[in-house]
N, C-alpha and C positions, 0 to 999 in steps of 0.2 A: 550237795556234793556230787549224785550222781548229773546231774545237767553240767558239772564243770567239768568232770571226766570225761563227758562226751564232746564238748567244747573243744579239750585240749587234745582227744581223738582226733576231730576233724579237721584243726589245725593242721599238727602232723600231718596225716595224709595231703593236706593241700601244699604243707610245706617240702613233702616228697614229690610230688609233682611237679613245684617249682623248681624244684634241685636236678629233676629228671630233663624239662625242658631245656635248662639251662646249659645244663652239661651238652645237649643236643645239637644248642645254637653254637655253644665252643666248639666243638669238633666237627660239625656239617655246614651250620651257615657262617660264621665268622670270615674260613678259609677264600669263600665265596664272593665276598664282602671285598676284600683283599685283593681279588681279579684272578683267584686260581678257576681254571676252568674245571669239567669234570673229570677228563682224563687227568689231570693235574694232579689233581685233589684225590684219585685212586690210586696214583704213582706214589704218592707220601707213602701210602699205607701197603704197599706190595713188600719192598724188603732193597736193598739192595743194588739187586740187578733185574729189574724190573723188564716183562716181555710183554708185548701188545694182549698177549692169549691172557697172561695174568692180569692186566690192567683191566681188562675186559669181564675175566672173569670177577675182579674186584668192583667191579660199577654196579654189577648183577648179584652180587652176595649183597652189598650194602643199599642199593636201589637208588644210586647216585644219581642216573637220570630220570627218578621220577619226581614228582612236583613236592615240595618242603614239607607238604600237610600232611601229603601218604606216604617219605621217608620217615615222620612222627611215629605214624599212625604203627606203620609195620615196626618203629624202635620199641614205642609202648605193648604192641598186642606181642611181641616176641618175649615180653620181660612178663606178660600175665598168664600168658598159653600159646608160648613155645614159635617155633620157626620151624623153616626148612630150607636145607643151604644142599646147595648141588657142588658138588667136588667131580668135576668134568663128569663122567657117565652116572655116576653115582648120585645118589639123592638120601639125603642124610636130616631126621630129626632131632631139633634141638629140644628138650622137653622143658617146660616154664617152672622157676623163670630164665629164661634164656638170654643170656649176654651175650652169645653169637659165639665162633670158634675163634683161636687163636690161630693170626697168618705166621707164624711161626715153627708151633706143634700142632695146628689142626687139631688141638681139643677142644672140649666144652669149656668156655672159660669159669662159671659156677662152680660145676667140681672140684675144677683147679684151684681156686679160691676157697671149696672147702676143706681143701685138705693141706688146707697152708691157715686154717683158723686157729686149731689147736695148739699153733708153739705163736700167734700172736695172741691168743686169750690169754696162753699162760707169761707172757711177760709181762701184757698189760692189768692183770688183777693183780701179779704178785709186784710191783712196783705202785699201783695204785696203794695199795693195802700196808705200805710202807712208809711212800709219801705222806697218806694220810693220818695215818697215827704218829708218825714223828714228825711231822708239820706241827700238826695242829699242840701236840705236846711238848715240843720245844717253844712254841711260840707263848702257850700259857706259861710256861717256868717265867721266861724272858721278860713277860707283862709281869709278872706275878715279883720278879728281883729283878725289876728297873736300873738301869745304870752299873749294875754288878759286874763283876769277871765271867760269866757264864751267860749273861746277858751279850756283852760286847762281843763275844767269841763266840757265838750262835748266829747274832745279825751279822757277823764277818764273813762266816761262812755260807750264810744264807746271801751275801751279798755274792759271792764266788761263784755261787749255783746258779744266780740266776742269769749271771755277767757272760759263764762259760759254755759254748757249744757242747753237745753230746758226742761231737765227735773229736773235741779235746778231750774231754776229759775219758772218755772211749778210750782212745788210744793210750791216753796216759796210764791207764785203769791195766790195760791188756800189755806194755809196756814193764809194767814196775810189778803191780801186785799177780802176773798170773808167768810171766819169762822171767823176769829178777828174782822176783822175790818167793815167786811160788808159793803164796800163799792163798790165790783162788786154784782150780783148775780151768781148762782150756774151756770157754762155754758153749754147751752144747745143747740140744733139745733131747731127749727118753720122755718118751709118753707117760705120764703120769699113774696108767695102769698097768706099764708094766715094771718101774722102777720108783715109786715115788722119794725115797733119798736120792737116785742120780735126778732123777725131776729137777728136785730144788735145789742140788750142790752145781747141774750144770748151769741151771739160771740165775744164780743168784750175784753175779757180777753184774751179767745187765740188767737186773732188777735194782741192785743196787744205783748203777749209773742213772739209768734211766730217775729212779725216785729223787736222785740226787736235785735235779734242775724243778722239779715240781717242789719236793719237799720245801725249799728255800721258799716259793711264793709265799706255800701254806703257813710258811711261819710266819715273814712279813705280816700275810695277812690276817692271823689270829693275832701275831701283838699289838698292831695296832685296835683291832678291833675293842682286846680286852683292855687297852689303854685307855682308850673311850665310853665303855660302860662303866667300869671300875669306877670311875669319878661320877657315876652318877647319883641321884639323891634316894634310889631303891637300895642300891650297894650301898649308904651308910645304913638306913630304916632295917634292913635284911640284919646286919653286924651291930644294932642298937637291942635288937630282937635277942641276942646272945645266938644266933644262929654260926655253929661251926666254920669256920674259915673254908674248909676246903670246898663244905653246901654253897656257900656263899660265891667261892669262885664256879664252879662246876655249871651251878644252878642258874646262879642271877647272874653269875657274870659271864660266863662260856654258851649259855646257850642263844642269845642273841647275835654272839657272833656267827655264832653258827650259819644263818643265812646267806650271806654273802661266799662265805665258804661251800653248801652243798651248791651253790649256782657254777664256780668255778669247777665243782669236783666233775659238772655233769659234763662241760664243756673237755674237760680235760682227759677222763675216760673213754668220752666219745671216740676223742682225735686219734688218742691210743691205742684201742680196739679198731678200730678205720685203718692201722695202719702205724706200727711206730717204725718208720721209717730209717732213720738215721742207728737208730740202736740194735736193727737189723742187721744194717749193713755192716756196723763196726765188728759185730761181733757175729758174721755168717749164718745168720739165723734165719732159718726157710721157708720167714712169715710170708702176710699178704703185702707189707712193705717193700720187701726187696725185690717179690714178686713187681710190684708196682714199678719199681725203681727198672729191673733188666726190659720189662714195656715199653718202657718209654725212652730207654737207649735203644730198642730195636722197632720204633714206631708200631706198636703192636697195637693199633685201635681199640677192639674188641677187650682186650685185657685192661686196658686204661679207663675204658667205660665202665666195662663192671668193678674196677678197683674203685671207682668212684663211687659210682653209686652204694656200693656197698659200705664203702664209709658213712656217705650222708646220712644210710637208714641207722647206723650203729649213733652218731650226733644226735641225730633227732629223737629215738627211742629213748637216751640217756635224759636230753631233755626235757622230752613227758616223763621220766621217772620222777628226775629233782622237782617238776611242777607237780605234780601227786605228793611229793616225800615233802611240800613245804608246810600243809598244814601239820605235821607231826613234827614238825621241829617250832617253829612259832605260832603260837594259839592266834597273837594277832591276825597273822594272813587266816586260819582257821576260822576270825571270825567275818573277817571281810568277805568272806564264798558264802 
């Protein structure tokens, strides 16, 4: 066990460096590739109304004229132990890991980013923790009364979630249930320490939206799941035994779905901790997504890098979780390590 823990360690990290490169090649060599020259390609990233002095000073913050291998080198050793960026006389450290400053606000992008964590933590665990218990629990009923009226009006609805964008159903949400009908409030972010009922009475529309377009998969995909073990020849041997129905479903019949299901959850957690972008926007919420989103309407380099990055390491963490959490859900993979 410990040799595949360290296995799926050094994965990871390799796979962080590929996602590091990569992002690299998008934003410094691609452009280059394309016939932007250098001054070009430091005009993207100035703002607006770009002046020779800035153009200038943007080639020499970013190291646009030195060779591909040492603007690597200086993107890597700035994200491991920090940089140093000159703002005309002044000379300013970035301390690691360092995403460089915003050409915007001239802040630390990191900080920035972390003080835009806590209202995107708190959407995406409390919509994950939603999806996932009423995914996975409508989908067992659904398996469990095949062909029923609560059956067909589950997979209906689960077919609408999956069909509908977040920022239909967002709107429609912010539209009827919070101006019409006043039945949520306006939603909002209160720090969890120092209100936790306005916490979750302001979150809990786009938790709900948000779980809405996940929950629909999780259901799909526990009914089918249970659809196909349920018939199989353990599930009769299990119910010949005189073993309780609900043992029977929970046990032999839910827990091998289960794997296809945590693989999803890791992938889906990731993306939403990284960034729930659209559920942000709809609803003015002052995560790392909108953050991402006002970047990249105002070509703000440095903020789009570390938005990135900082997503991929939240994917790939979630990743080595689900690949750790699989022998505790199927003894099989347990016994194949």
């Amino acid at each position: 066990m410990l040799k595949y823990i360290l296995r799926r360690l050094g994965a990871s990290a390799l796979l962080l460096l590929v996602v590091t490169l990569m992002t690299f090649v998008i934003f410094y060599v691609v452009p280059r590739i394309a016939g932007r020259t250098t001054e070009q390609l430091a005009t993207m990233y100035v703002g607006r109304a770009p002046t020779e002095a800035a153009i200038q000073a943007t080639i020499e913050r970013l190291n646009l004229d030195q060779p591909l291998a040492l603007q690597f080198w200086e993107f890597v050793k700035g994200i491991f132990v920090g940089a140093e960026y000159t703002f005309g006389n002044d000379v300013v450290q970035c301390s690691a890991p360092c995403f460089g400053y915003s050409f915007q606000t001239y802040q630390e992008v990191f900080p920035a980013i972390l003080d835009r964590v806590p209202v995107t933590f708190s959407l995406g665990l409390g919509a994950a923790l939603i999806w996932l218990v009423g995914g996975v629990l409508v989908g067992v009923v659904s398996a469990v009364r095949k062909g029923s009226f609560f059956d067909r009006i589950a997979m209906g609805l689960a077919l609408a979630g999956v069909s509908l964008p977040i920022f239909f159903t967002g709107q429609l949400a912010l539209a009827f249930l919070v101006h019409s009908w006043e039945i949520f409030p306006n939603a909002e972010y209160t720090p969890f320490t120092d209100n936790p009922a306005a916490w979750a009475s302001g979150l809990l529309l786009p938790w709900l939206t948000l779980a809405f377009l996940h929950a629909a998969q999780y259901a799909r995909q526990t009914r089918a799941g249970m659809l196909e073990t349920m018939g199989e020849d353990y599930i009769r041997t299990a119910r010949a035994k005189g073993l309780k129905e609900s043992r029977v479903i929970l046990k032999h019949g839910l827990r091998p779905t289960l794997t296809p299901i945590l693989t999803i959850f890791g992938l889906d957690i990731g993306l939403v901790l990284g960034g729930a972008v659209l559920t942000e926007q709809v609803y003015s919420l002052n995560g790392i997504g909108r953050y991402a989103v006002t970047a990249i309407v105002q070509s703000d380099l440095p903020v789009i890098l570390g938005v990135t990055l900082f997503g991929a390491l939240f994917i790939v963490v979630c990743n080595l979780i689900v690949d750790l959490l699989y022998p505790l859900v199927d003894p099989r993979v347990r016994a194949a390590r």
